[in-house]
NULO-61639 format. One record per residue (C-alpha): residue number from 1; residue in one letter; chain; x, y, z. Coordinates in nm, 4 decimals, padded with zeros to 6 digits. Example, Ala and Ser with C-alpha at 12.3 -4.5 7.8 and 13.67 -1.06 7.14 Angstrom:
BEGIN
NODE,1,a,A,01.2300,-00.4500,00.7800 $
NODE,2,s,A,01.3670,-00.1060,00.7140 $
! end
This chain:
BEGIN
NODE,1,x,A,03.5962,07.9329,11.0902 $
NODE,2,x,A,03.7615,08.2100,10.8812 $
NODE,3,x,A,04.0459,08.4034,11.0517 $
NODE,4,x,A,04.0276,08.7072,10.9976 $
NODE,5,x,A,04.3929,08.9200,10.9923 $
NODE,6,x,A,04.3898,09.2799,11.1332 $
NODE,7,x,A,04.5823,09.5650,11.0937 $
NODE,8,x,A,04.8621,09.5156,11.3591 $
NODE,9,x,A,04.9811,09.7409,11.6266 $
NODE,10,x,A,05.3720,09.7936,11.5092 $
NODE,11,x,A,05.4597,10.0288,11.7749 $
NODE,12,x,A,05.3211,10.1563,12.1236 $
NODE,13,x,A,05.2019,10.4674,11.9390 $
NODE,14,x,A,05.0578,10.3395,11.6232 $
NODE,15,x,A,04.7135,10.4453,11.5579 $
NODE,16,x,A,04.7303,10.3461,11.1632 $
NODE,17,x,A,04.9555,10.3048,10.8766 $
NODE,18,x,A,05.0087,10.2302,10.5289 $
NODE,19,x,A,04.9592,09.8781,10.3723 $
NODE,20,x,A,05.2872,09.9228,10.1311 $
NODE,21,x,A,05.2554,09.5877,09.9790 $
NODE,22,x,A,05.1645,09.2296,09.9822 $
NODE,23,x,A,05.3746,08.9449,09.9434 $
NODE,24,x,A,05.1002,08.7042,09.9450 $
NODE,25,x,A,04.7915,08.6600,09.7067 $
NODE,26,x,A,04.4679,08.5175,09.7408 $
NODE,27,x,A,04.5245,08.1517,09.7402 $
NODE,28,x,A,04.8458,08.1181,09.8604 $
NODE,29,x,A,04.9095,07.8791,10.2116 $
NODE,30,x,A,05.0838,08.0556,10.4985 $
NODE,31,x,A,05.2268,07.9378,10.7991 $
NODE,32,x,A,05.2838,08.0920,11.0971 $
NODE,33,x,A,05.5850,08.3248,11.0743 $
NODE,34,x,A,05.5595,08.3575,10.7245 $
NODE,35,x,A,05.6123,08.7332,10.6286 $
NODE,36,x,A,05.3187,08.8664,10.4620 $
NODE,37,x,A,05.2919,09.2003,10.3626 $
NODE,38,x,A,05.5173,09.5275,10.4692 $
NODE,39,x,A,05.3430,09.7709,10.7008 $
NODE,40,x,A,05.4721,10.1164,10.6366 $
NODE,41,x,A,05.4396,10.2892,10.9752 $
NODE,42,x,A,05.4875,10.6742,11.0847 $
NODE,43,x,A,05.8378,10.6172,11.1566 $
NODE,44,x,A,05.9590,10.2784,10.9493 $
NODE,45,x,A,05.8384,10.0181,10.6858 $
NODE,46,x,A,05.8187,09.6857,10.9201 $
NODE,47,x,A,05.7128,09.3000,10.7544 $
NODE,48,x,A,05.4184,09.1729,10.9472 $
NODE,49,x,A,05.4333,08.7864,10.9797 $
NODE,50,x,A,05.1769,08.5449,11.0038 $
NODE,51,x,A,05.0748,08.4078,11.3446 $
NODE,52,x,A,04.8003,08.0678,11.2150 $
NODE,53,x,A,04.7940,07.9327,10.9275 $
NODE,54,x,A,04.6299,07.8377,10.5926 $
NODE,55,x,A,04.4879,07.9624,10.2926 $
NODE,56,x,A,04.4771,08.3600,10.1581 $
NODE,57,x,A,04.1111,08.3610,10.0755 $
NODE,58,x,A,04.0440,08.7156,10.0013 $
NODE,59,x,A,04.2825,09.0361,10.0526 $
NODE,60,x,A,04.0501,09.3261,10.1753 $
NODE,61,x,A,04.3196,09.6461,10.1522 $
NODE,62,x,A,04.4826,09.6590,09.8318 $
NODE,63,x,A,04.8726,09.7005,09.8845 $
NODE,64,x,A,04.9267,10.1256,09.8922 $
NODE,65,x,A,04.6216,10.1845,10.0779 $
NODE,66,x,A,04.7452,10.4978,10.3512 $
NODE,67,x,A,04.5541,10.5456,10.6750 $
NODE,68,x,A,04.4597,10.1764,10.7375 $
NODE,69,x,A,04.3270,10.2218,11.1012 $
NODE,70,x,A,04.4999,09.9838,11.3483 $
NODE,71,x,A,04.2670,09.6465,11.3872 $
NODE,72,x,A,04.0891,09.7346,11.0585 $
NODE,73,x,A,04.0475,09.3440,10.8983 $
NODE,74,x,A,04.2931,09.3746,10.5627 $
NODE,75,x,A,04.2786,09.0012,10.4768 $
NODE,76,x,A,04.0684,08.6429,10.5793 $
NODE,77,x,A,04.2393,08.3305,10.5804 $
NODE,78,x,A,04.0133,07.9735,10.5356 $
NODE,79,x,A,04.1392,07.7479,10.8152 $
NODE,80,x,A,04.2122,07.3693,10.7984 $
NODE,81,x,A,03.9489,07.1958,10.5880 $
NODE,82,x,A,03.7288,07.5167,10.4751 $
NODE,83,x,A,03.6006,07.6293,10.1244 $
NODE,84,x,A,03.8443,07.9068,10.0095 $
NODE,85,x,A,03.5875,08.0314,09.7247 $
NODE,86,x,A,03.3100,08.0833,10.0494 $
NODE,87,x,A,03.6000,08.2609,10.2843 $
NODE,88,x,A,03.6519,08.4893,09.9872 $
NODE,89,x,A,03.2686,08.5531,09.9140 $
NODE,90,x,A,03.1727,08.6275,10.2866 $
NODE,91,x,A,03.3227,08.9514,10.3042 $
NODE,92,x,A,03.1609,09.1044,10.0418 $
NODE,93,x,A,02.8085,08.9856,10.2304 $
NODE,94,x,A,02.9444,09.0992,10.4949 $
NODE,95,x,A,03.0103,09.4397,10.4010 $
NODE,96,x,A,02.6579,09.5224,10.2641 $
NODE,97,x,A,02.5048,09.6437,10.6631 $
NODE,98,x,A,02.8343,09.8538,10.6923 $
NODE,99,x,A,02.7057,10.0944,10.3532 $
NODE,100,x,A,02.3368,10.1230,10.4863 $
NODE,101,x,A,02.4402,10.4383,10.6800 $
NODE,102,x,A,02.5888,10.6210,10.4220 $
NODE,103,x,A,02.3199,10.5768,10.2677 $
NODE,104,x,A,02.0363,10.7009,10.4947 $
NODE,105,x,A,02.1117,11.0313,10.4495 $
NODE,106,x,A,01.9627,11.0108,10.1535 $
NODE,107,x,A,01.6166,10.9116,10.2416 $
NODE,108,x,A,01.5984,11.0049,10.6077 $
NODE,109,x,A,01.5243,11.3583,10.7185 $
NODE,110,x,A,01.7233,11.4642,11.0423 $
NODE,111,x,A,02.0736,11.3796,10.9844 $
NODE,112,x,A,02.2393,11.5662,10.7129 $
NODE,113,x,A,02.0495,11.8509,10.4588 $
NODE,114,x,A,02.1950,12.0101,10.1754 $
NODE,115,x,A,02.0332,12.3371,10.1771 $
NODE,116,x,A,02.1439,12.5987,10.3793 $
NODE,117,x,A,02.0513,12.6268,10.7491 $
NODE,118,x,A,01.9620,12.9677,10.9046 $
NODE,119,x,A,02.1821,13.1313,11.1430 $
NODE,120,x,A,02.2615,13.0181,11.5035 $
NODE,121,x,A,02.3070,13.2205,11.7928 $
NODE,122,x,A,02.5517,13.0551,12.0569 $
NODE,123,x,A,02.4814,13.1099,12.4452 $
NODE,124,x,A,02.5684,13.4942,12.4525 $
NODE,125,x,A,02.3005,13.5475,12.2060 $
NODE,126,x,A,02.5852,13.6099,11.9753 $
NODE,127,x,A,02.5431,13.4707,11.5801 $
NODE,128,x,A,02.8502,13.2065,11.5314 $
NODE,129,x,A,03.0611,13.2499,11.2669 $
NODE,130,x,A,03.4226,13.1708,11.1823 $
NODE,131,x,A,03.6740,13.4839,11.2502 $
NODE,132,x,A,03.7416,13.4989,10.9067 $
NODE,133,x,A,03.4068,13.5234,10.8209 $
NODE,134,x,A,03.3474,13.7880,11.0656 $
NODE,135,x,A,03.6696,13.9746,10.9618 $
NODE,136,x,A,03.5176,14.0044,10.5700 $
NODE,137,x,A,03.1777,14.0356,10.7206 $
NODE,138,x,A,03.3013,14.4056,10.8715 $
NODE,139,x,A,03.5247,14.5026,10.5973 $
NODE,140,x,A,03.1933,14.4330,10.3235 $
NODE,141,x,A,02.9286,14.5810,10.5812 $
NODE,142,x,A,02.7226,14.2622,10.5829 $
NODE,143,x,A,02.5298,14.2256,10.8861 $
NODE,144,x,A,02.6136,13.8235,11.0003 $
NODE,145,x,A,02.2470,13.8445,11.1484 $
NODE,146,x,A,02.1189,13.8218,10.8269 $
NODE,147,x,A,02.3357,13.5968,10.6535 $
NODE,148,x,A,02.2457,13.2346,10.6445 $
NODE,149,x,A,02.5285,12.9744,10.7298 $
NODE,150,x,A,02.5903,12.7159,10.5259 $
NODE,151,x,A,02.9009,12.5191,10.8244 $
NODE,152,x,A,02.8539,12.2960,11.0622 $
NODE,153,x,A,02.5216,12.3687,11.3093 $
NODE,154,x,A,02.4557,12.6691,11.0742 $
NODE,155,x,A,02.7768,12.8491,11.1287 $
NODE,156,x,A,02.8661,13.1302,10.9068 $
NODE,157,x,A,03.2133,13.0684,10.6965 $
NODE,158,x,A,03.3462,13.2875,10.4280 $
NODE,159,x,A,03.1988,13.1899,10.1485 $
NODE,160,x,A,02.8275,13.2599,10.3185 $
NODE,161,x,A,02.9676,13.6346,10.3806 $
NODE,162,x,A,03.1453,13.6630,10.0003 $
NODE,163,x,A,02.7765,13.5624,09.8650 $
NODE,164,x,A,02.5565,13.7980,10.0641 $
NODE,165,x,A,02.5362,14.1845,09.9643 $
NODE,166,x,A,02.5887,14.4650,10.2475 $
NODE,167,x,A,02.3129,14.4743,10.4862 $
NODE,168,x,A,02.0945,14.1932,10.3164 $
NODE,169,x,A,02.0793,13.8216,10.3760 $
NODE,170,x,A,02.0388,13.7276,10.0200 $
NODE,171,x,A,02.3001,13.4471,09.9539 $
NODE,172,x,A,02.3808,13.3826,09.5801 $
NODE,173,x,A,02.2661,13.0599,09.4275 $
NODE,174,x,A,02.6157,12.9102,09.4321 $
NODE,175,x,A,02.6709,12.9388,09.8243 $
NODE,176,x,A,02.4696,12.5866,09.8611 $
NODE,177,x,A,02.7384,12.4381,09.7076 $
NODE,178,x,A,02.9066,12.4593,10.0707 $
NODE,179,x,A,02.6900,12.2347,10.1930 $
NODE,180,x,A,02.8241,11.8861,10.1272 $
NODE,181,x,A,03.1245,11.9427,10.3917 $
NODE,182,x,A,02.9008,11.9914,10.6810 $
NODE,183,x,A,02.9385,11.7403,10.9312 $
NODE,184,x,A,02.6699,11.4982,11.0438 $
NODE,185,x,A,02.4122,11.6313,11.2650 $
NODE,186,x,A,02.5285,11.7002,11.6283 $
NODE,187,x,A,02.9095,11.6588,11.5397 $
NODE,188,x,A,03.0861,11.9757,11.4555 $
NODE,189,x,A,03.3793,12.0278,11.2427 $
NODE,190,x,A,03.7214,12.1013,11.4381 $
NODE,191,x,A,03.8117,12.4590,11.4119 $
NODE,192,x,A,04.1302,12.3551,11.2423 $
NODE,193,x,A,03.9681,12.1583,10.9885 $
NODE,194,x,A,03.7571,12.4968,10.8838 $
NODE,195,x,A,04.0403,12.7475,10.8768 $
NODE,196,x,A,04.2983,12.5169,10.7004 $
NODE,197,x,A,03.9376,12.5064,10.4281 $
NODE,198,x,A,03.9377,12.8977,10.4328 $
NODE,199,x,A,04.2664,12.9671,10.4352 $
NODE,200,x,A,04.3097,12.7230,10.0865 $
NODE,201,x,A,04.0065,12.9527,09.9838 $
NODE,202,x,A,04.1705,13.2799,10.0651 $
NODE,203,x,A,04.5223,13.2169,09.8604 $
NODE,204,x,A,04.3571,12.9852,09.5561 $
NODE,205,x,A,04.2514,13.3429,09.3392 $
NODE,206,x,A,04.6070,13.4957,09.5246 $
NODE,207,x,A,04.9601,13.2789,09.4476 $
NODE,208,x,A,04.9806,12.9569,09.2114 $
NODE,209,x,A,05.0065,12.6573,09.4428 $
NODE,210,x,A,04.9486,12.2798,09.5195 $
NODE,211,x,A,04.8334,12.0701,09.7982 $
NODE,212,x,A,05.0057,11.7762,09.9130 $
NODE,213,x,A,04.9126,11.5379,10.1645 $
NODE,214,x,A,05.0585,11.4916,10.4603 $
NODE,215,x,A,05.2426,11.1590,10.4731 $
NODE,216,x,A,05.2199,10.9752,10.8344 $
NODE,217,x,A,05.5463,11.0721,10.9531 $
NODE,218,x,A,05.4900,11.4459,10.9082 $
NODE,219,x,A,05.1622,11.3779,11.0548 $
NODE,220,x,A,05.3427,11.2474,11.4034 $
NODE,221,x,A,05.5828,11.5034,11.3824 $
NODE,222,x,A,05.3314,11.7690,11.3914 $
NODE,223,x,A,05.1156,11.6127,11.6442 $
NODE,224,x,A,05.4643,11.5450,11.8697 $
NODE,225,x,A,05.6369,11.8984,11.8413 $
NODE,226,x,A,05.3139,12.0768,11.9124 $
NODE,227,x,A,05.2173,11.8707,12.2042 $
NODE,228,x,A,05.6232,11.9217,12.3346 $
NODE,229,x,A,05.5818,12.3542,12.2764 $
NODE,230,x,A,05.2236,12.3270,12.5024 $
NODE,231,x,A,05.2911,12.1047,12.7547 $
NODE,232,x,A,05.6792,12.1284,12.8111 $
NODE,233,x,A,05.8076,12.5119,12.8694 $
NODE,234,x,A,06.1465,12.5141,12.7677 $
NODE,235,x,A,06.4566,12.6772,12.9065 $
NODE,236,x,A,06.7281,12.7258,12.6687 $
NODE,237,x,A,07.0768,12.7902,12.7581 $
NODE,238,x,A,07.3676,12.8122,12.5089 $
NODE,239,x,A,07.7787,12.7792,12.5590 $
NODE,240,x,A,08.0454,12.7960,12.3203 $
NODE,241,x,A,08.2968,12.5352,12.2917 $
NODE,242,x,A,08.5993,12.5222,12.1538 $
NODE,243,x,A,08.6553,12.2208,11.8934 $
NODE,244,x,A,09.0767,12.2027,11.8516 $
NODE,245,x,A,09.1489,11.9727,12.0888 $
NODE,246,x,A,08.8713,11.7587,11.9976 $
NODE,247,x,A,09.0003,11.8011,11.6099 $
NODE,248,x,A,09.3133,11.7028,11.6704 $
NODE,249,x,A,09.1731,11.3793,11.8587 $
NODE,250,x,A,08.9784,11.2866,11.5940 $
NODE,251,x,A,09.2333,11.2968,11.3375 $
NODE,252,x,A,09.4959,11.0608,11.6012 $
NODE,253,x,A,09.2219,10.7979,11.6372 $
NODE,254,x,A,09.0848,10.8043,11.2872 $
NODE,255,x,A,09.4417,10.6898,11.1490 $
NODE,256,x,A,09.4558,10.4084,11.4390 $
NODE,257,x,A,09.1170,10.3039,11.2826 $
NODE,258,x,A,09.1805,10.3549,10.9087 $
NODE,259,x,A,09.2919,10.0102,10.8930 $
NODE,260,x,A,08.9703,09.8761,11.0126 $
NODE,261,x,A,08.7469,10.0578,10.8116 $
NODE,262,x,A,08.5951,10.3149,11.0547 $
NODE,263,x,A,08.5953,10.6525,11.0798 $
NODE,264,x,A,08.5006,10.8731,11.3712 $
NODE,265,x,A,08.2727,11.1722,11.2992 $
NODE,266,x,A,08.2611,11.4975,11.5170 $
NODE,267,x,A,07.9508,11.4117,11.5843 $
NODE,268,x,A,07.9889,11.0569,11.7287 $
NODE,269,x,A,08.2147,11.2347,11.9902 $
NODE,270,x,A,07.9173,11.4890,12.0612 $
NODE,271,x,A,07.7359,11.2269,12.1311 $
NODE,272,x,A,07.9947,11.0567,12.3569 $
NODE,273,x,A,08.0494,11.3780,12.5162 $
NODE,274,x,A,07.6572,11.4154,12.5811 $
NODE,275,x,A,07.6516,11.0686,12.7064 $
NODE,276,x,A,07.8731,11.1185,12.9905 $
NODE,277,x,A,07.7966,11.4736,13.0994 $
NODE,278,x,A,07.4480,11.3303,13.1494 $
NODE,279,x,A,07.5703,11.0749,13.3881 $
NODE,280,x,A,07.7814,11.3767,13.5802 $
NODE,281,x,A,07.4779,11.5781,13.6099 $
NODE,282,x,A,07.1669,11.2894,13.6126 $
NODE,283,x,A,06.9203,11.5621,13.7194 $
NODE,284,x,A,06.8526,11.6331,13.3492 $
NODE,285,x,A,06.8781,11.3153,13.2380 $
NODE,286,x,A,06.5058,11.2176,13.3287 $
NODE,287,x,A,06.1417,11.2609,13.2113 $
NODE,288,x,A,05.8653,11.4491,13.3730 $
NODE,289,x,A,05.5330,11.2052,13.4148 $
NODE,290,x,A,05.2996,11.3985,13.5969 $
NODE,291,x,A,05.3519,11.3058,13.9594 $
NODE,292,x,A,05.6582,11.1303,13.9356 $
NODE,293,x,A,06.0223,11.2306,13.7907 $
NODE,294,x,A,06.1785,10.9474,13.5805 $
NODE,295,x,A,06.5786,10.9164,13.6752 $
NODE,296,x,A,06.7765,10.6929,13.4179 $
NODE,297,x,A,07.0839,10.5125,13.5425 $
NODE,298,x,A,07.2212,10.5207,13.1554 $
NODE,299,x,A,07.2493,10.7652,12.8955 $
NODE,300,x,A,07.0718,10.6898,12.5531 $
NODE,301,x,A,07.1091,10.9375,12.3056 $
NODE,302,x,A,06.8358,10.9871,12.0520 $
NODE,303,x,A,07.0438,11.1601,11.7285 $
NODE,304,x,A,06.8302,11.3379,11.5029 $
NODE,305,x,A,06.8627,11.2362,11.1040 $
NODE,306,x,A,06.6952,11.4137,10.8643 $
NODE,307,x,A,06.5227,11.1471,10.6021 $
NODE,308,x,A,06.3465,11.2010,10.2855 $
NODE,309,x,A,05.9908,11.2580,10.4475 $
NODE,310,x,A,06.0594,11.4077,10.7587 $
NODE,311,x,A,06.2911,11.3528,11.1076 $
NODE,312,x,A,06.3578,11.0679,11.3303 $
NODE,313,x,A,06.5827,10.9610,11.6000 $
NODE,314,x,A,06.7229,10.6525,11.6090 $
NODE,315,x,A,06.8882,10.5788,11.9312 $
NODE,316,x,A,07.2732,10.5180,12.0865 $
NODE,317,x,A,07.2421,10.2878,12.3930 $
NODE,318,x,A,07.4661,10.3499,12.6508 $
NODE,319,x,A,07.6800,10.6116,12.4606 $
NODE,320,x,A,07.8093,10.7048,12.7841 $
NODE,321,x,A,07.9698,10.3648,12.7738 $
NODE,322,x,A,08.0424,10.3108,12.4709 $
NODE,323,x,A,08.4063,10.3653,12.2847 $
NODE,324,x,A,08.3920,10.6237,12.0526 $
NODE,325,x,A,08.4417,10.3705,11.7154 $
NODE,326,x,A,08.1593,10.1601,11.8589 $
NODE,327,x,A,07.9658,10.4927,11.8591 $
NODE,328,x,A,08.0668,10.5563,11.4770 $
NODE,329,x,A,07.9841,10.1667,11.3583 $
NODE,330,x,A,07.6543,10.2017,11.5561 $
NODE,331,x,A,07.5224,10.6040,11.4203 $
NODE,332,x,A,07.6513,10.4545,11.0387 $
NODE,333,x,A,07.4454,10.1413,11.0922 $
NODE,334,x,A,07.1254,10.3351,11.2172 $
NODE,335,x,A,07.1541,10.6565,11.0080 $
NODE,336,x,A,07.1295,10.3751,10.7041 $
NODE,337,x,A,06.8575,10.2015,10.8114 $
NODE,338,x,A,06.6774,10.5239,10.9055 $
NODE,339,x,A,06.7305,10.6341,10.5674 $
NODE,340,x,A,06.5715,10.3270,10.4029 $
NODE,341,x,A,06.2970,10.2710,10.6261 $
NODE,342,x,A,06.4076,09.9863,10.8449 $
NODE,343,x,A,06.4478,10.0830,11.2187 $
NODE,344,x,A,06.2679,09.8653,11.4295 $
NODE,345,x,A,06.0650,10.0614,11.6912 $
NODE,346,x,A,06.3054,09.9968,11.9829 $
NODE,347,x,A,06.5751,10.1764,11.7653 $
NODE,348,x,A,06.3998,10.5192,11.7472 $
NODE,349,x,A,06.1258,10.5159,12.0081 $
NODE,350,x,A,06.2512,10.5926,12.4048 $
NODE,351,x,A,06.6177,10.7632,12.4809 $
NODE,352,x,A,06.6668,10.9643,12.7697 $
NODE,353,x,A,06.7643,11.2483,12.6074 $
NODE,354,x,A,06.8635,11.3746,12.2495 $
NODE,355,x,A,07.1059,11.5699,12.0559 $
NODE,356,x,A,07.0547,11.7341,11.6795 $
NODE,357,x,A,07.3607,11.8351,11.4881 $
NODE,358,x,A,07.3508,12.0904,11.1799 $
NODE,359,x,A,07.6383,12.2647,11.1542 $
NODE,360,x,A,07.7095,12.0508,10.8727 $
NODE,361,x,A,07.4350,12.2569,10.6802 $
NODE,362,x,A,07.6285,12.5804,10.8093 $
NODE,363,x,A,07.4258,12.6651,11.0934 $
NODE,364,x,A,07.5413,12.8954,11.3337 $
NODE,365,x,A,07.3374,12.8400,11.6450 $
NODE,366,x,A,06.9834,12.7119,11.6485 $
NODE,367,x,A,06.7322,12.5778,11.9102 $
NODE,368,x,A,06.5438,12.2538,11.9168 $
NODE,369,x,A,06.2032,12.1609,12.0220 $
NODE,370,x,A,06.2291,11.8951,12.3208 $
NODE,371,x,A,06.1674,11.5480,12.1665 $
NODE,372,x,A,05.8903,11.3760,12.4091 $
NODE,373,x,A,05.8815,11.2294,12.7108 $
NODE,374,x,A,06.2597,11.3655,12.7157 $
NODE,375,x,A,06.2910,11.6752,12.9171 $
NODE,376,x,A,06.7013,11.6904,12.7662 $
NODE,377,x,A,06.8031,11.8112,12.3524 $
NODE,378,x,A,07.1181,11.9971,12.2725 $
NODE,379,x,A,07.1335,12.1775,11.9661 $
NODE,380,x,A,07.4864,12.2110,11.7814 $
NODE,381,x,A,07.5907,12.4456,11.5391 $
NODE,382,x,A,07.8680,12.4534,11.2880 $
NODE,383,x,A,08.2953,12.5360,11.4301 $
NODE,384,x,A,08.4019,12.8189,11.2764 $
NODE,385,x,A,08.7188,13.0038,11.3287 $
NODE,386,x,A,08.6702,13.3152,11.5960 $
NODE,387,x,A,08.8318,13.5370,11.7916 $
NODE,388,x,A,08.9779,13.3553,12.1355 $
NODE,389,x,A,09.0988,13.4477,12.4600 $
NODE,390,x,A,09.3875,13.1776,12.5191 $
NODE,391,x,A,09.4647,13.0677,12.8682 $
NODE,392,x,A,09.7594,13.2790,12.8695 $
NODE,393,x,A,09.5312,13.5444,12.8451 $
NODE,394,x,A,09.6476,13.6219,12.4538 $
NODE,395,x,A,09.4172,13.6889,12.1925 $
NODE,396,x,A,09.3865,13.4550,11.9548 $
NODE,397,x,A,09.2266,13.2493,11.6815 $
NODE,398,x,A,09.0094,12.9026,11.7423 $
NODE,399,x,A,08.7719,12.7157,11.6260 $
NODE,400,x,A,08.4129,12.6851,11.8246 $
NODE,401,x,A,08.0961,12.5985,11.7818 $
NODE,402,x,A,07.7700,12.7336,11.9623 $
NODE,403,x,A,07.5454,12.4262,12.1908 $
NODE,404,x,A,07.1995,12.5471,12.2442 $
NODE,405,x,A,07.0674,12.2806,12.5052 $
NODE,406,x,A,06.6791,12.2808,12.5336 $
NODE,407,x,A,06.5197,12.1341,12.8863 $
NODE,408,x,A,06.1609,12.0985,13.0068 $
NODE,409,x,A,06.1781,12.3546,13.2884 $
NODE,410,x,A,05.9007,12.1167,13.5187 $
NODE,411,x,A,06.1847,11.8682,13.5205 $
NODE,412,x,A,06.4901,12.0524,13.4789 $
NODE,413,x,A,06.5892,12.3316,13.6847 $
NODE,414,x,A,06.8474,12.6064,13.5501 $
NODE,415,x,A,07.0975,12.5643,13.7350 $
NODE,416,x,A,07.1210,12.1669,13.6516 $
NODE,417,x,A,07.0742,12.2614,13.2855 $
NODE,418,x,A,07.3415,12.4865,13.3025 $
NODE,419,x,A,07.6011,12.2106,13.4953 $
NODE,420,x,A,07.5142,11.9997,13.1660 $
NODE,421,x,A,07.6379,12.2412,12.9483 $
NODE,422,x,A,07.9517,12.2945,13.1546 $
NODE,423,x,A,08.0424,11.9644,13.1563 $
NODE,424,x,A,07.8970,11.8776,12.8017 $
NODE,425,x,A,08.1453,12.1495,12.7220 $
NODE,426,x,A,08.4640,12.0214,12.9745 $
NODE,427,x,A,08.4221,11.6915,12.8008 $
NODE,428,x,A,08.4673,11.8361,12.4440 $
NODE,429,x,A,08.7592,12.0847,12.4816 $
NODE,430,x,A,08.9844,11.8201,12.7399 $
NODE,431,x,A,08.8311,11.5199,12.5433 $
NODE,432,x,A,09.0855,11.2479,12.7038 $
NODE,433,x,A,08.8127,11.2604,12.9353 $
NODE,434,x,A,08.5989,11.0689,12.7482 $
NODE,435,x,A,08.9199,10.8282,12.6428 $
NODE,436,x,A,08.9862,10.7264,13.0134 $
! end
């Protein structure tokens, strides 16, 4: 019996992905754990071995196919002792049922018309239109009563109110030509989906521009930020912290290590720092799930790194244990692999809480959005030189940096956000702390 190979599942949140290539073809032999083509997911390209074996009869997705949906079949493979040239033909017969309901459109009435449908009135009596339709609507005079919609269940979009004259219902002949994007009968069109149409009408006669796709990772990014700024409120609380003594650190234990090769960033020692505050203060190093408060015994820091299409965060287990040129080897090791696509899912996906860094670009002070399920992100800006009060009490000159941490306030109180910060900062400016 043919087996049939699906689009796999790379990660916990994978709903599809892009087939980047093959490194089989149709009448090759595999064997289990043989790696057969390179599955390019939101966050990573990842090989995708083969679990039985035998023969590549036929390859269904062509290699740079986006938006394969997980469990879609994207090759068959003739088992022990079957015809290779009858595994290969089957599919095609196979697909033939699948087209039939594309194509009953065509002949059968109900579903899906071309021509304009009048318009509909929703519960209130009210005629339902889009509310940029309705805003051109009143600044033309057109009455929506009498304009016939050409959306989805009759609704009224722009273009219906651009082709109608004030106070008639008389659409020109080219507002038809709307009709093709209306959704099948009984399934309307999400409101997003409309406005993102209408606002592409509304600037294409305005400013010159293109439209690019969005690739899966910016997809996920989208879908994860938004969900974080509606479900999570944040609480933001920023400290400044002064960098010498962490400086002059860096430079001591950078020429102990210059023999071996490594060399200790600012940044790993953020990280450090981070990792240990949120073991001194493990009320905001949790995650809020629902009914129950998540408390992690270790500190994994997600680091933000910015990468050609996007964001991600690969992870530092256990920075609060870890030395700081273990932290360096490991954030060079994963910032590379980020960068070329080869993080396996356990690298970027979990943490219990993150930290983004771009005072490198010359940022100031920013915020961050709260990277889900973690209710914990710090924000770090660049170290300038600024005015100081000394300990002695003398004014004088040093160099700090602004921390911005963001915390989901249904996890995090205030006041435990703000003893993160304190001792996020404590760790940086006496930072034998973290050697001891």
């Amino acid at each position: 019996m043919p087996i049939e190979i699906k689009m796999p599942a790379l990660s916990p949140t994978m709903e599809e992905g892009k087939l980047a290539k093959w490194l089989v073809k149709e009448g090759d032999t595999v064997n289990s754990g043989d790696i057969m083509a390179e599955i390019e997911t939101d966050k990573a390209t990842m090989e995708f071995e083969a679990v039985d074996e035998g023969v590549v009869g036929k390859i269904l997705v062509p290699e740079g196919t986006e938006g394969v949906k997980v469990g879609t079949v994207i090759a068959v493979i003739a088992g022990e002792g079957e015809d290779v040239s009858a595994v290969a033909a089957a599919p095609k017969a196979a697909a033939a049922p699948a087209a039939a309901p594309a194509a009953a459109p065509a002949t059968a009435p109900a579903p899906v018309t071309s021509a304009p449908v009048a318009a509909v009135a929703g519960k209130d009596g009210r005629v339902v239109a889009s509310p940029l339709a309705k805003r051109v609507a009143a600044a033309k005079g057109v009455d929506l009563a009498a304009v016939t919609g050409t959306g989805p269940k009759g609704r009224i979009v722009k273009a219906d109110v651009e082709a109608a004259q004030p106070g008639t219902a008389a659409p020109k002949a080219a507002a038809p030509a709307a009709a093709p994007v209306a959704a099948p009968a009984g399934e309307a069109k999400p409101a997003s989906v409309e406005m993102a149409a209408e606002t592409r009408a509304l600037l294409d006669d305005r400013i010159p521009h293109t439209v690019e796709k969005l690739s899966g990772m910016r997809k996920t990014i989208a879908r994860r930020l938004t969900q974080s700024m509606q479900e999570a409120p944040h609480i933001y609380l920023t400290v400044d912290v002064r960098l010498d003594k962490l400086m002059a650190l860096r430079a001591e234990i950078n020429s102990m290590l210059e023999k071996q090769g490594v060399k200790v960033s600012v940044n790993d020692m953020l990280i450090k720092a981070l990792g240990r505050a949120l073991i001194d203060v493990p009320e905001c190093n949790v995650t809020f799930a629902g009914n129950e408060l998540i408390k992690y015994a270790r500190a994994d820091v997600s680091v933000a790194v910015s990468i050609p299409n996007g964001l991600i965060t690969p992870i530092v287990q256990n920075a609060n244990g870890k030395s700081f040129s273990e932290i360096a080897k490991a954030t060079k090791d994963l910032g590379k692999r980020a960068k070329e696509g080869k993080l396996q899912p356990l690298e970027y996906q979990g943490g219990t809480a993150s930290i983004s860094n771009m005072g490198m670009m010359g940022i100031k002070q920013f915020t961050a959005v709260i990277n889900p399920p973690q209710a914990t992100i710090i924000a770090v800006g660049a170290g300038d030189k600024r005015p100081w009060v000394m300990p002695d009490d003398s004014l004088g000159v040093a160099t700090v940096m602004s921390a911005t941490g963001s915390f989901d306030h249904r996890a995090v109180d205030g006041a435990d956000g703000a003893r993160l910060m304190a001792a996020f900062r404590e760790y940086i400016e006496t930072p034998l702390g973290m050697v001891a």
